[in-house]
C-alpha positions as CSV (number, residue, x, y, z in Angstrom):
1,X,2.1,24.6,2.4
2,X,0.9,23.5,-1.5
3,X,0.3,20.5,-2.9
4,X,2.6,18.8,-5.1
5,X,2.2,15.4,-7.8
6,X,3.6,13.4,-6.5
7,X,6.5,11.7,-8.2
8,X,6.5,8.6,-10.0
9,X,9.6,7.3,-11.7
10,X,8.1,4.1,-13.7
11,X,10.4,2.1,-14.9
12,X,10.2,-1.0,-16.2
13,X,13.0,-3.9,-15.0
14,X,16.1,-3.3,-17.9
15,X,17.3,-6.4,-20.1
16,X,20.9,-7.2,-19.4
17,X,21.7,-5.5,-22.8
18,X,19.6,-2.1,-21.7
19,X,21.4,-1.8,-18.5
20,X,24.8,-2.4,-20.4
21,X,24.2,-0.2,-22.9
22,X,23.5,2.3,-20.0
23,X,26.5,1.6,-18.1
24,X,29.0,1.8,-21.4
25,X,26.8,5.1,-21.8
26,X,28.0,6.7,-18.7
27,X,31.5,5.7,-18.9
28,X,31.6,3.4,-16.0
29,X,33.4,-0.4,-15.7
30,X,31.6,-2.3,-13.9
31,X,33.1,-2.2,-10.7
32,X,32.5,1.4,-11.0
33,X,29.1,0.7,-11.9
34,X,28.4,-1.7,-9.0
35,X,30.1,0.5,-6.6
36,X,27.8,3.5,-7.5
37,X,25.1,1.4,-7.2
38,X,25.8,-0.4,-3.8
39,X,26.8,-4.0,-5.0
40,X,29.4,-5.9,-3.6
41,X,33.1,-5.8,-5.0
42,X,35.5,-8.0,-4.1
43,X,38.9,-9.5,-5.6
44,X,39.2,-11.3,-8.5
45,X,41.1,-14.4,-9.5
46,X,43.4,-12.4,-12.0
47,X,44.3,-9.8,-8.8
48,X,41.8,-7.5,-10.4
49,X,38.5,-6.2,-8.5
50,X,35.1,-7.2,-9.9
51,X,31.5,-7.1,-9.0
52,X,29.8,-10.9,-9.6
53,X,26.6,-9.4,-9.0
54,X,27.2,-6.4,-11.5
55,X,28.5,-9.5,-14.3
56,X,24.9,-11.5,-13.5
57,X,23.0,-8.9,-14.0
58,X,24.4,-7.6,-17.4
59,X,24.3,-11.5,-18.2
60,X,22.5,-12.6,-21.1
61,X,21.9,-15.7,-19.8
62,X,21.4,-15.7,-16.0
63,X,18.0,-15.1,-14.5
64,X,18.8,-12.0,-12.4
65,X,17.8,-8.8,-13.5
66,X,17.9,-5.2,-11.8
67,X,14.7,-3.9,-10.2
68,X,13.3,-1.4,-12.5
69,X,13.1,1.4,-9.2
70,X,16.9,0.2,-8.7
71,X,17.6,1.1,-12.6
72,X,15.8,4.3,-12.6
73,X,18.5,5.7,-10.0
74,X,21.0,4.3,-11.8
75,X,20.2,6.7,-14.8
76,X,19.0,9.4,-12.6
77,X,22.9,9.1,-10.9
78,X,24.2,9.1,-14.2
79,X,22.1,12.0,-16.1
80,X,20.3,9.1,-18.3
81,X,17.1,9.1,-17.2
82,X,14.6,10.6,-19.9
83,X,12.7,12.8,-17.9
84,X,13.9,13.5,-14.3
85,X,17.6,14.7,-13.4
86,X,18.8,14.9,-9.6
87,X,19.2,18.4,-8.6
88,X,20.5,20.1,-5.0
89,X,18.7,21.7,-2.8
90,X,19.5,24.9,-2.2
């Protein structure tokens, strides 16, 4: 068996702008996004589905941000990360 690096994907936390640039970028609402991504969906007032969570976190003005670990698979799921891609093993 060989030796391999081992893997780091540092990534720093995204600002709410950054992770909604990133989610525009892949073509995903954000339901979609927060569905990907494991957040809760539920219904909306206007019959419509949505993702609280998924709103705080691309908010400008609430605390919450994404974990930067969390973020990097988000671009690794959606091809954006700058230098790793998700591949199948074969």
């Amino acid at each position: 068996m060989t030796s391999s690096t081992p893997l780091t994907l540092d990534m720093p936390a995204p600002t709410a702008g950054e992770l909604k640039a990133a989610r525009i970028a892949a073509g995903l609402s954000q339901v979609q996004a927060a569905e990907l991504m494991g957040y809760p969906v539920q219904q909306g007032s206007r019959g419509g589905l949505q993702s609280r969570t998924w709103q705080a976190l691309e908010s400008e003005t609430d605390e919450r941000t994404m974990q930067g670990p969390v973020f990097a698979m988000f671009l690794l799921l959606t091809g954006q990360h700058p230098t790793h891609a998700l591949v199948n093993k074969t």
